[in-house]
C-alpha positions as a printed Julia matrix, in Angstrom:
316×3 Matrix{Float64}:
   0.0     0.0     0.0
   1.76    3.66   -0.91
   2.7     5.36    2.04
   1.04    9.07    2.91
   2.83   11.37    0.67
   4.48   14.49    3.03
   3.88   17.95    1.91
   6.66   19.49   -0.56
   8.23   21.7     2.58
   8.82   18.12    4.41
  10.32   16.65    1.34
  12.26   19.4     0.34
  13.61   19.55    4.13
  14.43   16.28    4.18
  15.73   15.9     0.57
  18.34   18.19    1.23
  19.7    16.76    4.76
  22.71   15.34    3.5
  24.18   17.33    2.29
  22.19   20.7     2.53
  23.7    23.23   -0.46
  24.46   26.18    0.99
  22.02   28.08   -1.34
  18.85   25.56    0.11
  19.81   26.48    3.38
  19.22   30.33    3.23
  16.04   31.65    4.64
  13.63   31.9     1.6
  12.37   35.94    0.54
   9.33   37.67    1.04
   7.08   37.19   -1.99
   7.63   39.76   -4.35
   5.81   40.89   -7.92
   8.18   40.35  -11.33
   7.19   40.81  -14.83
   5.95   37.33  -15.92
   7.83   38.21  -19.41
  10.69   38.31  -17.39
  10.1    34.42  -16.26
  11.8    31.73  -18.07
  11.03   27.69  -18.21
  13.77   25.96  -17.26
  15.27   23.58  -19.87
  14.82   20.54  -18.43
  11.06   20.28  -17.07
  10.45   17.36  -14.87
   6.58   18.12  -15.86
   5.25   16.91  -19.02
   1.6    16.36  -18.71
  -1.25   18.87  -17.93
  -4.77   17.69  -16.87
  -6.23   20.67  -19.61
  -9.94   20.83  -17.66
  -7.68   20.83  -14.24
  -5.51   23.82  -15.95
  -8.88   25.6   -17.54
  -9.86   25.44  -13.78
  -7.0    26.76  -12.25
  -7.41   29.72  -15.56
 -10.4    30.58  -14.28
  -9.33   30.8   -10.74
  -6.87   32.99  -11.78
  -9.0    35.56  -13.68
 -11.41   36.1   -10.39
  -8.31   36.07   -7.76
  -5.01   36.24   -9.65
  -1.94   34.44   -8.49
  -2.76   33.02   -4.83
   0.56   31.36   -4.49
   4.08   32.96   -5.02
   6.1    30.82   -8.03
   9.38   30.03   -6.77
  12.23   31.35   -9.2
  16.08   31.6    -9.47
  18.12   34.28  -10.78
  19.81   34.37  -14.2
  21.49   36.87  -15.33
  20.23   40.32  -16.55
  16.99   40.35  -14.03
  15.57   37.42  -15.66
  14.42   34.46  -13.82
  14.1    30.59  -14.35
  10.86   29.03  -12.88
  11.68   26.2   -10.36
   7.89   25.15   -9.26
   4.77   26.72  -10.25
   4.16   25.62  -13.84
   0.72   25.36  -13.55
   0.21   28.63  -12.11
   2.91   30.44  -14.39
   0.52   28.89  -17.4
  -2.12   29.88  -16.61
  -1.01   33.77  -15.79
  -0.07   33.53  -19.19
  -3.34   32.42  -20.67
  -5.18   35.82  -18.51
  -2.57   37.71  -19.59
  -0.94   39.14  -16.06
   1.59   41.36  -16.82
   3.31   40.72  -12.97
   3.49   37.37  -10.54
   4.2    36.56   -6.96
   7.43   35.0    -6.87
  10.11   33.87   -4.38
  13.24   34.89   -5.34
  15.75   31.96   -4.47
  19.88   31.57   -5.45
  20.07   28.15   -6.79
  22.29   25.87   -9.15
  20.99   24.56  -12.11
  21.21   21.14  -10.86
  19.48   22.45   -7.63
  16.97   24.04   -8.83
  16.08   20.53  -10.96
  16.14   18.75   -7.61
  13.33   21.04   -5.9
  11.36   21.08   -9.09
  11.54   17.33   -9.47
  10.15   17.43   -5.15
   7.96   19.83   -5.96
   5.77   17.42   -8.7
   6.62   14.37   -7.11
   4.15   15.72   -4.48
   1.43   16.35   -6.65
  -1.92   14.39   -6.05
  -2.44   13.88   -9.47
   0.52   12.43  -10.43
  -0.04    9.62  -13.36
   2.13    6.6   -12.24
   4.37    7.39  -15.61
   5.11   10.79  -14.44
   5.85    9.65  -10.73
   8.3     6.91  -12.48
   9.77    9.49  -14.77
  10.31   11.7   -11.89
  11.97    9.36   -9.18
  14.53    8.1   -11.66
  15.38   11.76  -13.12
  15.81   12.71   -8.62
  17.98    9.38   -8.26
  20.18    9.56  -11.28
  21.01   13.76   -9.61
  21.62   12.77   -6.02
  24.04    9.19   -7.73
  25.55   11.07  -10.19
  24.34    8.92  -12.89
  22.23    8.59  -15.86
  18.38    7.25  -16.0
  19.77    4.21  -17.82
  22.47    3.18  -15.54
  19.52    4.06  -12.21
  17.49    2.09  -14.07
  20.55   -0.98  -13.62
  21.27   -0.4   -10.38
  17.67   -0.61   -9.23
  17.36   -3.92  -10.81
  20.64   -5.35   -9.43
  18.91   -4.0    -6.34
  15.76   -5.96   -6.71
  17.84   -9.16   -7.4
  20.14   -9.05   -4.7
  17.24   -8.79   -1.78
  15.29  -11.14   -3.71
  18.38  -13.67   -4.02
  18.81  -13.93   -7.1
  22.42  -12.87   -7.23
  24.74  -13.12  -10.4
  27.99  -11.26   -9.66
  31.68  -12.19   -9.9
  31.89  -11.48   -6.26
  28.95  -11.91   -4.28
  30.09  -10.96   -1.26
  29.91   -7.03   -2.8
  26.39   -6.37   -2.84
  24.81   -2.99   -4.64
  22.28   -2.55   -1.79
  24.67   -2.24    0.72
  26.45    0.59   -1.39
  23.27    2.5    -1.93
  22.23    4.23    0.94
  21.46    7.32   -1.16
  18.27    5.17   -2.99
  17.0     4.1    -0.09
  16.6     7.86    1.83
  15.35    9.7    -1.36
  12.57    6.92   -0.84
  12.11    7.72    2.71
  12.01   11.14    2.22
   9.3    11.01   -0.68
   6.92    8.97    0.93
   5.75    7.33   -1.97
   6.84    4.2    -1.74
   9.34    1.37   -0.71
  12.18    1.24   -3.89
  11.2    -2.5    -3.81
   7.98   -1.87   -4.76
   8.71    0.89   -7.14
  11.11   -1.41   -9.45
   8.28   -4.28   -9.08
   5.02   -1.8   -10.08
   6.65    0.78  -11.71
  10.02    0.53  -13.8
   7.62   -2.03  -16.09
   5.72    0.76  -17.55
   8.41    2.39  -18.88
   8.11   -0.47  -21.38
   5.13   -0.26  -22.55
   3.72    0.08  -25.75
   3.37    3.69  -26.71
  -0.18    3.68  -27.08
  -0.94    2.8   -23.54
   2.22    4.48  -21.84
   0.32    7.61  -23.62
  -3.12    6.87  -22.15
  -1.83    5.96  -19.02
   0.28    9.13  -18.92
  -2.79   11.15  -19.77
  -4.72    9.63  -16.59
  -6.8     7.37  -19.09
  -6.23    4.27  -17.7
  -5.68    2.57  -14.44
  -1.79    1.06  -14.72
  -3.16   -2.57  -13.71
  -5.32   -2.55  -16.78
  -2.75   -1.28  -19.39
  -0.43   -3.78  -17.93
  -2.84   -6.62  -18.65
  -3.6    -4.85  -22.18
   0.42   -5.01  -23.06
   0.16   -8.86  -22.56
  -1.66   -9.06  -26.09
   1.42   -9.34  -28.7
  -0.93   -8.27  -31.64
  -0.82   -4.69  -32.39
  -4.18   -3.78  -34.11
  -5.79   -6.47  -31.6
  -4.14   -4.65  -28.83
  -4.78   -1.05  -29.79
  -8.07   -2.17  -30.57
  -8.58   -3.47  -27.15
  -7.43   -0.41  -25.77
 -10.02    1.69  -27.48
 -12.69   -0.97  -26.35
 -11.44   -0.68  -22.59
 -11.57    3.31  -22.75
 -14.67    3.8   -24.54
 -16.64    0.74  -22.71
 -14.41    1.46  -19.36
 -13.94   -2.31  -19.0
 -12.98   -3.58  -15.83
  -9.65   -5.67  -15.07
 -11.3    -8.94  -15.18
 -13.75   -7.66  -18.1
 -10.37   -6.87  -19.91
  -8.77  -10.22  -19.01
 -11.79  -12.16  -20.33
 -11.49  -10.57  -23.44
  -7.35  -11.02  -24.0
  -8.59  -14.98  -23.36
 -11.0   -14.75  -26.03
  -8.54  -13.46  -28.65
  -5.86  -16.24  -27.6
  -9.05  -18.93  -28.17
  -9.92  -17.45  -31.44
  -6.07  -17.39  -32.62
  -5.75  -20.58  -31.59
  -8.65  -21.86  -33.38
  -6.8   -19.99  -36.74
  -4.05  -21.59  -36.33
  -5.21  -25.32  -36.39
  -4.28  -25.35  -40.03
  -0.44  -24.16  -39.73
   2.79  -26.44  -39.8
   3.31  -25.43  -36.52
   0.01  -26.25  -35.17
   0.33  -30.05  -36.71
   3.6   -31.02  -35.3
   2.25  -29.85  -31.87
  -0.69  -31.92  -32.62
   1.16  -35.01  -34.07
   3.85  -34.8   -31.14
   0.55  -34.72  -28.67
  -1.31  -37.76  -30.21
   2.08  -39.81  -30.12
   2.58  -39.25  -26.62
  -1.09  -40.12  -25.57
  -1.26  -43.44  -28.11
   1.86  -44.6   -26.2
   0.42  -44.45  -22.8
  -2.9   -45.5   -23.88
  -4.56  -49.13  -24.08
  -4.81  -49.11  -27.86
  -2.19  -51.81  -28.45
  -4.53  -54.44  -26.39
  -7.49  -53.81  -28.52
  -7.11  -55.47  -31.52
  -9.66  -53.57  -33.26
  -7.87  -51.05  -32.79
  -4.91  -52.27  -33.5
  -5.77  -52.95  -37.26
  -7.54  -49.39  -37.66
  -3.96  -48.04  -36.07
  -2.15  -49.59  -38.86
  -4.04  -48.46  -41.74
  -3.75  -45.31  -40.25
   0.04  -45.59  -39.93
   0.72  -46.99  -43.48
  -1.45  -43.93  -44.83
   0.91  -41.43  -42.95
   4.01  -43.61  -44.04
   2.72  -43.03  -47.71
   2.51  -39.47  -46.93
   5.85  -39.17  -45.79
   7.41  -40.93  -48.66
   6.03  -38.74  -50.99
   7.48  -35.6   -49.55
């Protein structure tokens, strides 16, 4: 069960305990109005997917009350500013066309500012399990010094060590044990255990794209896209997908259906090479185990049969 998530000034306390940069430890600013033109999105965005009714909402909000909550910004050079949380609210002061914001003014690094931004939509409610996977890996390949790829790795070697399945040239060295780092940037989330975030969620990163996009847009629940990517057929698999979305199936509706298209294929099938050998190899087995040989009846009808297959054979 996912653990209570803590509120982004718990996280972001926590996050940075060890070690604290310098610039996170200074007191944060007063809010203060800036030019939104003057506000820049930073190049790397952890965020990627917008909820548009939840953002038409939040528009709206914005016309009757303006900006309720400061953004929080870094410096750049020539009294510009990078936005480091507050996407939703910066686009939508752009929609009503504000010409100032609330910020808070804070000196950050790049890398930083990335690492509060990341905190900052990790704690999101509505947080798509794609985005939340996306997310975690982008915060743990910062704090290890790594890339996504080589997280990715490490997580699995991870997940194999604790679960004993261990395949190293010295397993006495064991990844866990070196990883401290993974284990607080869990803690400190309150998402999850990293056990059961390379068990539920590194497998959607594999997805097909069709239903990594609908489950990214909050379309589907990740058990049932999961169950969907079993089906090896594209067209039978997208088509599935549209049937799930626009019927909203349930899991076991959705199951029943993925063993209806593996009974129909294998009905299509009964006529391929593949099919026969399977079929031949089957019927050996059982006539060998069976009584037939003390039945002569069956005995005779047997050899017909055989020197009809023998003719077969010889003629290929």
């Amino acid at each position: 069960m996912a653990q209570k998530r803590k509120s982004l000034d718990e996280s972001a306390l926590e996050f940075f305990k060890s070690p604290i940069p310098e610039s996170a430890e200074a007191p944060a600013k007063a809010a203060e109005l800036v030019a939104l033109e003057l506000i820049h999105l930073p190049k790397q965005q952890p965020r990627r997917y917008f909820d548009a009714r939840k953002l038409q909402s939040l528009v709206q909000s914005v016309k009757e009350h303006g900006i309720l909550e400061p953004l929080l910004v870094r410096p750049l050079s020539d009294k510009q500013y990078e936005l480091v949380a507050g996407e939703r609210r910066y686009r939508a002061a752009k929609e009503v066309n504000l010409s100032q914001v609330p910020v808070v003014i804070r000196e950050l690094s790049e890398s930083e500012a990335l690492q509060l931004a990341l905190v900052e939509n990790l704690q999101r409610e509505d947080l798509n399990p794609v985005e939340e996977t996306e997310g975690v890996l982008q915060l743990l390949a910062l704090k290890l010094s790594l890339t996504v790829d080589e997280v990715t790795s490490r997580l699995y070697r991870m997940y194999n060590e604790v679960k004993g399945n261990v395949n190293s040239a010295n397993p006495n060295v064991r990844v866990s044990d070196q990883d401290p780092t993974v284990q607080s940037v869990f803690d400190s989330l309150g998402l999850m255990g990293w056990e059961s975030f390379v068990k539920n969620r590194l497998p959607l990163l594999n997805l097909p794209p069709e239903l990594k996009e609908a489950l990214s847009r909050g379309e589907i629940a990740y058990t049932k896209a999961q169950a969907i990517a079993r089906v090896k057929d594209e067209q039978e698999r997208k088509a599935l997908l549209e049937a799930a979305l626009n019927e909203n199936l349930s899991l076991s509706q959705i199951k029943e259906r993925i063993a209806s298209l593996k009974d129909k294929s294998a009905d299509n099938n009964e006529g391929e090479p593949s099919s026969l050998r399977s079929r031949m190899a089957t019927a050996y087995t059982k006539a060998k185990k069976s009584k037939i040989w003390e039945d002569p009846k069956k005995q005779k009808r047997l050899k017909k049969l055989l020197a009809e297959l023998e003719a077969l054979v010889s003629e290929g």
